[in-house]
matplotlib code that plots the C-alpha trace (Angstrom):
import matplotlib.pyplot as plt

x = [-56.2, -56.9, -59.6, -61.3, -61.6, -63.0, -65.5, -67.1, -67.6, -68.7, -71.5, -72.4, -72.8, -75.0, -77.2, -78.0, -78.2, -80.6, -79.2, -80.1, -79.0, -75.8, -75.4, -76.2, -73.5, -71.0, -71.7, -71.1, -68.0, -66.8, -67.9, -66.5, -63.3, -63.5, -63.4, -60.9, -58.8, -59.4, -59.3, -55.8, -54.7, -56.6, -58.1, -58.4, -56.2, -58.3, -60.4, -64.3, -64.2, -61.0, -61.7, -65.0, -62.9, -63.0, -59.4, -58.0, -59.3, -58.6, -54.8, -55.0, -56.4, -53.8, -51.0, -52.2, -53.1, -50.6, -50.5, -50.2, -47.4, -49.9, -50.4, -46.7, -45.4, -48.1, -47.1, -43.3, -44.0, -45.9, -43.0, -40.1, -42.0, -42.8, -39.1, -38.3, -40.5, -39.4, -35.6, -33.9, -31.6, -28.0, -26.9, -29.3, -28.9, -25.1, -25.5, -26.0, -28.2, -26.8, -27.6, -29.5, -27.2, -24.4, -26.5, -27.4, -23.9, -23.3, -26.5, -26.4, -25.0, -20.8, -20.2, -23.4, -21.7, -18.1, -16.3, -14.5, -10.8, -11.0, -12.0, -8.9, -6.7, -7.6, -7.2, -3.6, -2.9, -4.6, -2.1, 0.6, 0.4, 0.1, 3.1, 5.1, 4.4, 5.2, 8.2, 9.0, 9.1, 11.8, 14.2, 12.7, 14.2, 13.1, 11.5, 10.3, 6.7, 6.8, 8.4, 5.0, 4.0, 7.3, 7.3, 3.6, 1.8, 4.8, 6.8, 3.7, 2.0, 5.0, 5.9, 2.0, 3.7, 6.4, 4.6, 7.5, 9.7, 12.6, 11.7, 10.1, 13.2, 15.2, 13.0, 13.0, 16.4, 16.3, 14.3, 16.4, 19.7, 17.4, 17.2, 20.9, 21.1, 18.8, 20.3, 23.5, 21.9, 20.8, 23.7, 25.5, 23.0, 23.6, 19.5, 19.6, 17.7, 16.1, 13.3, 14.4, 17.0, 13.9, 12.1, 14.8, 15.4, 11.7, 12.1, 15.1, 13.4, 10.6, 12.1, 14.4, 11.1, 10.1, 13.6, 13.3, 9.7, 11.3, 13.8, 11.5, 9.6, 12.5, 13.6, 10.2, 10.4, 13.7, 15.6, 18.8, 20.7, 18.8, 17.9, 21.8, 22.2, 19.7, 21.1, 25.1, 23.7, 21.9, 24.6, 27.4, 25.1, 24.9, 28.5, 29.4, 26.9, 29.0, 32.2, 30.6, 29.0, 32.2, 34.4, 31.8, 31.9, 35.9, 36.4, 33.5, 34.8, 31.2, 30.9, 27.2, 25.3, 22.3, 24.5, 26.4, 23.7, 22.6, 25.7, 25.7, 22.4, 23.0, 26.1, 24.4, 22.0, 24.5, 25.6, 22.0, 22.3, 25.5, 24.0, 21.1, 23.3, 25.8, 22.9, 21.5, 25.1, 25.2, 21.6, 23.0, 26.1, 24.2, 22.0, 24.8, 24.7, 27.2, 30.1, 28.1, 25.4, 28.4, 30.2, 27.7, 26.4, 30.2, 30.3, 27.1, 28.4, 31.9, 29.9, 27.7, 30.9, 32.7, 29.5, 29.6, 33.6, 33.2, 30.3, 31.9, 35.1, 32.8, 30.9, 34.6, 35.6, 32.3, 32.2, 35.8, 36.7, 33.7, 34.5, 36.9, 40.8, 40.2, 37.0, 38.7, 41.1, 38.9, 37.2, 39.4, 41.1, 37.7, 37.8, 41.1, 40.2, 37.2, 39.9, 42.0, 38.8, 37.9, 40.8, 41.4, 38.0, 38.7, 41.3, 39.3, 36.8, 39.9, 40.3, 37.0, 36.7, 33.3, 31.7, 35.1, 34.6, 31.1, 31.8, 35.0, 33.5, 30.6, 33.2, 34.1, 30.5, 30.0, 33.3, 32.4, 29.2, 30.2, 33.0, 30.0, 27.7, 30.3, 31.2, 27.6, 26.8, 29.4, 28.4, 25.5, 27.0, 28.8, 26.7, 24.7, 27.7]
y = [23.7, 20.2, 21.4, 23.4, 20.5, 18.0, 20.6, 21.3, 17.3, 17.0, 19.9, 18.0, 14.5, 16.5, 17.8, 14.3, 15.8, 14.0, 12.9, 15.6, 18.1, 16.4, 16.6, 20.2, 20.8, 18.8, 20.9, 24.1, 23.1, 22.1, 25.4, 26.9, 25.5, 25.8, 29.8, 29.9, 28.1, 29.8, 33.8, 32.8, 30.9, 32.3, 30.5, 26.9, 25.3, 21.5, 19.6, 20.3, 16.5, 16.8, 20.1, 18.7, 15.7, 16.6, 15.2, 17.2, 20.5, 19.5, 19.0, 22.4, 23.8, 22.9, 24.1, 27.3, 26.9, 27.9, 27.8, 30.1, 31.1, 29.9, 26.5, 26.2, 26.9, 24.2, 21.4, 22.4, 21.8, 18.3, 17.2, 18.2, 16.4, 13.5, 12.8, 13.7, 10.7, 8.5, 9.0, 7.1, 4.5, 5.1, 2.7, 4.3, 7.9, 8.3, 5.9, 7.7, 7.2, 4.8, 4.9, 2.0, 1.8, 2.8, 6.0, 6.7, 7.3, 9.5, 11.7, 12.1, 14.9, 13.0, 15.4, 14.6, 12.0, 13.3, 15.6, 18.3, 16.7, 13.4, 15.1, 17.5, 14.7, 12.4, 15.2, 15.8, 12.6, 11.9, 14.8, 13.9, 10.3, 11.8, 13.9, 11.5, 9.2, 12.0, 12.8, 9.0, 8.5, 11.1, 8.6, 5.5, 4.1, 1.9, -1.5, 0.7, 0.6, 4.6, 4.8, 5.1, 7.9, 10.1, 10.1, 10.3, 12.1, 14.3, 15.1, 15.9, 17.9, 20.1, 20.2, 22.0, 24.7, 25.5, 28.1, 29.8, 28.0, 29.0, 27.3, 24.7, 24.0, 23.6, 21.5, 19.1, 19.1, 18.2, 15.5, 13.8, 14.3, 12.1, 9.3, 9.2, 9.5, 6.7, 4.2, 5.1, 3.7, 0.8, -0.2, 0.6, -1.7, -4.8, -4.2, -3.3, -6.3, -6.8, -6.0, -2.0, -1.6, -1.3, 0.9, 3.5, 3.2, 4.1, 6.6, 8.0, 7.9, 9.7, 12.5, 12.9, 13.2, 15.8, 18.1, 18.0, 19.2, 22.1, 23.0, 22.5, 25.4, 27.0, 27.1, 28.3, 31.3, 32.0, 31.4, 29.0, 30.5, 28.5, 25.7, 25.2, 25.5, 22.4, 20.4, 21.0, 20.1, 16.8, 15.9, 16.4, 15.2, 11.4, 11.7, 12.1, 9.1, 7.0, 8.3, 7.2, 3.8, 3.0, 3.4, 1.8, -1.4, -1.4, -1.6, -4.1, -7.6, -9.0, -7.8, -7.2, -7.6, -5.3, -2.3, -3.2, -3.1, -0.3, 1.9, 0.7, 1.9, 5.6, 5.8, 5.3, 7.9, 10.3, 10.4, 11.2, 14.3, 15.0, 14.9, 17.7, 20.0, 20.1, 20.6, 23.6, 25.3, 25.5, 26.9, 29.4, 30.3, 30.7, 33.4, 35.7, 37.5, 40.6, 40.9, 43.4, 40.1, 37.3, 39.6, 39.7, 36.1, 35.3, 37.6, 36.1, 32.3, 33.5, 35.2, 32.1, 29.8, 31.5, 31.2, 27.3, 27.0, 29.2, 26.8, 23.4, 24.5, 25.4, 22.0, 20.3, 22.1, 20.8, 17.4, 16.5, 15.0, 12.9, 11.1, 8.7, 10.1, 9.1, 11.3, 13.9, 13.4, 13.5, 16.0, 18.6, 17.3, 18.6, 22.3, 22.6, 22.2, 24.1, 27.3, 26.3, 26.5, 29.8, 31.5, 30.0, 31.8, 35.5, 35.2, 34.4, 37.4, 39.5, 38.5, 38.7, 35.1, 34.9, 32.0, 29.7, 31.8, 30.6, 27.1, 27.3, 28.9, 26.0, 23.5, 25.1, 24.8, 21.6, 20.5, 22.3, 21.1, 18.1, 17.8, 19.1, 16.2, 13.3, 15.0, 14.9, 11.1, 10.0, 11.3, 9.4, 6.3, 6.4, 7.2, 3.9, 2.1]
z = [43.4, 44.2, 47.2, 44.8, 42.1, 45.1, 46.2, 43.1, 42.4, 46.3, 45.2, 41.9, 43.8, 46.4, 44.0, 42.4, 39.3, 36.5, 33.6, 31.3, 33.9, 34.2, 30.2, 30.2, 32.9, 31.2, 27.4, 29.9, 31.2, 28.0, 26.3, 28.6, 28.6, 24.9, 25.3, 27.7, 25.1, 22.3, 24.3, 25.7, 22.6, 19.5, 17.5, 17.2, 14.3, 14.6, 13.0, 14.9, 16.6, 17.8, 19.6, 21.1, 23.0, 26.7, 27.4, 24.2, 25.8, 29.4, 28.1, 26.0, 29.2, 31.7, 29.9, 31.1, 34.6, 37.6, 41.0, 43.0, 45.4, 48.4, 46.5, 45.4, 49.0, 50.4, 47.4, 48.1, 51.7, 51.3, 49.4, 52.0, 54.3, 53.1, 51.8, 55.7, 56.9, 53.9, 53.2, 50.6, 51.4, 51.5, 48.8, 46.5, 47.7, 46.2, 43.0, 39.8, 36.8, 34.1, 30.6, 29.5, 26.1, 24.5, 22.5, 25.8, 27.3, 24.0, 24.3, 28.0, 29.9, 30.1, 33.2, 35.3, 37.7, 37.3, 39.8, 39.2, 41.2, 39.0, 35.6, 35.9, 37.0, 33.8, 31.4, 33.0, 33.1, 29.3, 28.1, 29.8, 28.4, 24.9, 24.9, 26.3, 23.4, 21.0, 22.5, 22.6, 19.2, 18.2, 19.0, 16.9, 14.2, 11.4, 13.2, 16.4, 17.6, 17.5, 14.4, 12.1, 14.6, 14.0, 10.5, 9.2, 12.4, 14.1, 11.2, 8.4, 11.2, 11.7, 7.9, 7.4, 9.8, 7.6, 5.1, 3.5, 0.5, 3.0, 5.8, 4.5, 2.5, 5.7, 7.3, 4.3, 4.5, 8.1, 7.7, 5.1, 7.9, 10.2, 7.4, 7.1, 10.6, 11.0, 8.5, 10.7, 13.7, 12.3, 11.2, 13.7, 16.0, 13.8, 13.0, 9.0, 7.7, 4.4, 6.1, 8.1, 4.7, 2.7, 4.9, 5.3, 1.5, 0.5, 3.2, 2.1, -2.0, -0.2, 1.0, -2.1, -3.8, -1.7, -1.9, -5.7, -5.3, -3.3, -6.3, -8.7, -7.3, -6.7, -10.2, -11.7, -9.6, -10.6, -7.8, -9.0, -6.8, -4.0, -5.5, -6.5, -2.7, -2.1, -4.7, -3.1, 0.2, -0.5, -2.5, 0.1, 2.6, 0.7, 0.1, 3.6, 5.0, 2.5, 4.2, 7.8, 6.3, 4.0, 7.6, 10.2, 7.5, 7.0, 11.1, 11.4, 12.5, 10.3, 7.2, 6.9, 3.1, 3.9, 5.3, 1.9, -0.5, 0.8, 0.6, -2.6, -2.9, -1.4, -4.0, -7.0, -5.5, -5.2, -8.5, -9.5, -7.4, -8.5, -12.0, -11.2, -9.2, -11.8, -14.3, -11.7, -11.5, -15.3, -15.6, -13.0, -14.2, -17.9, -16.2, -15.2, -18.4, -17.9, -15.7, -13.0, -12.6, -12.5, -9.7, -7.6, -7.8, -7.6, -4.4, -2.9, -3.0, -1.7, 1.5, 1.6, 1.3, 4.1, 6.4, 6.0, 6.5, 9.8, 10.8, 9.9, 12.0, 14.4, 14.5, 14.6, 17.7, 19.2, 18.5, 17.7, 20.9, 20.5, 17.3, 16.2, 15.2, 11.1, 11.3, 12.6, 10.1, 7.4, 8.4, 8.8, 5.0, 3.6, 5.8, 4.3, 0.5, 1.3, 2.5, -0.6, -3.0, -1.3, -1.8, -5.1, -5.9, -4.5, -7.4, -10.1, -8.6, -8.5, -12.3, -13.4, -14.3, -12.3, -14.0, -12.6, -9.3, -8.9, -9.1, -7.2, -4.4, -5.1, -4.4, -1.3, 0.3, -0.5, 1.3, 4.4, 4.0, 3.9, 6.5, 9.2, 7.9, 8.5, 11.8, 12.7, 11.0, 13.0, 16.5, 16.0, 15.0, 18.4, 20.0, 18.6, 19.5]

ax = plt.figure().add_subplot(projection="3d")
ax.plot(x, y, z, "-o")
ax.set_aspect("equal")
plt.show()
């Protein structure tokens, strides 16, 4: 291509053209070119000046020229060989391209310089520094680096799992055992402050909050059945971290204000949820209109009340051996009035008194209930200790 420009200049310098032969020549090439332009491209969308200017319709022009495979093999060749004779240096040959800014490193291919070995190897590492983290902050408490990370990033993101009023119930409930379970650490680490006693408290208010949402629901869609079941367990469940707090602070050799204020904070809060559950066991009991409704809601809590005996004695042979004698003690006291309510309640079935059945058998889950809650408080306060 480049021969067959130089020859035709060589020709026109040979020629010694006059001046208005060169013109003429020069109008011809550009018409020409003009037509070339305007077959291959249609017609020209430009103002008349514009489309006159030799370098507009040069550029228009070479858009469309190609070489062909002759030309491209010799140009290809040219190159090869003349980056054979002049090689680049070896400091230079290996260093990549930088971005000249900061936009630059964001709009540029990330992956140009990177190999395949050290990209895979960040990303495991990366992940596996992640999850560690995550899994590190199970175990914080109130005061902890991690702890903001356990409660508003791990915990919320596995509450938006929980779709059903079921299992999101139980999770909620959950959450509130890990309060209670927290407060028990910190006390039992000598680290409830003014400072971690009001955390855990507005924790603790927080997730109260949250469990009344749940019954709230529960009660517009008519189920009081469950939400007297959430009501018994929150209440057995602050009853039984006073049990743990009130015995942790009687063997203490110092007497500590905080973890004093706040069981005195936790009681008052029980007799709040005291106060709704009773109000939900009325509101259920009311509902059982006939005797063929109270029986079966009667049966229902029975079944429901021998579940959580069976799972509390469970829970004692577990863990007994790992809690303190008293505990034990206690513990097993509140399985035994939960057998004594039971079967207290099969006679008031048997003699159709199911209203006092239902809140018998009531009194018998929260005692299991709560014996399993002050077996489980107190393994972590040992465990603490």
């Amino acid at each position: 291509m480049n021969k067959k420009f130089s020859n035709f200049w060589q020709i026109l310098a040979k020629k010694r053209l006059s001046e208005a032969e060169a013109q003429d020549v020069y109008r011809s090439i550009v018409q020409k070119i003009e037509n070339n332009v305007a077959v291959r491209e249609g017609k020209l969308n430009c103002q008349k000046k514009k489309c006159m200017d030799p370098r507009y319709l040069l550029r228009r022009s070479t858009k469309r020229i190609q070489l062909t495979s002759d030309e491209d093999a010799d140009v290809r060749g040219r190159i090869v060989a003349y980056m054979r004779e002049h090689p680049l240096p070896e400091n230079v040959r290996h260093q990549p391209i930088a971005p000249s800014s900061y936009m630059g490193i964001l709009f540029s291919n990330p992956f140009r310089t990177l190999k395949p070995v050290p990209l895979l190897a960040s990303f495991v590492f990366i992940s596996a520094f992640v999850f560690s983290l995550l899994f590190a902050s199970q175990i914080a408490i109130p005061g902890d680096l991690l702890y903001p990370i356990k409660i508003h990033l791990v915990e919320q993101t596995t509450a938006t799992l929980h779709f059903s009023i079921g299992s999101r119930t139980e999770f909620e409930l959950e959450r509130l055992v890990r309060r209670l379970e927290e407060a028990t650490q910190l006390a039992a680490t000598g680290r409830m402050v003014p400072a971690t006693k009001q955390s855990i408290s507005e924790q603790i208010t927080m997730q109260l909050k949250r469990i009344k949402e749940i019954t709230e629901i529960l009660v517009r869609e008519n189920s009081d059945e469950e939400a007297l079941y959430v009501h018994s367990k929150v209440e057995s469940l602050l009853l039984a971290h006073a049990v743990v707090l009130g015995s942790f602070l009687e063997e203490s050799e110092e007497k500590s204000k905080d973890v004093e204020d706040f069981l005195s904070e936790v009681t008052v809060v029980e007799k709040q949820v005291k106060n709704s559950r009773v109000n939900s066991e009325n509101k259920f009991v009311t509902n059982a209109h006939n005797d063929a409704e109270g029986s079966a809601a009667a049966e229902r809590s029975m079944q429901l009340a021998a579940n959580r005996i069976g799972e509390a004695e469970a829970f004692l042979d577990a863990v007994g051996p790992k809690v303190a004698s008293h505990i034990v003690v206690q513990a097993k006291g509140r399985i035994d009035y939960a057998r004594r309510m039971f079967a207290h309640a099969r006679y008031l079935i048997d003699s159709k008194h199911y209203e006092q059945a239902i809140r018998t058998s009531g009194e018998s889950i929260r005692a299991s209930l709560e014996a399993k809650s002050i077996l489980r408080l107190s393994t972590t306060l040992n465990s603490s200790l």
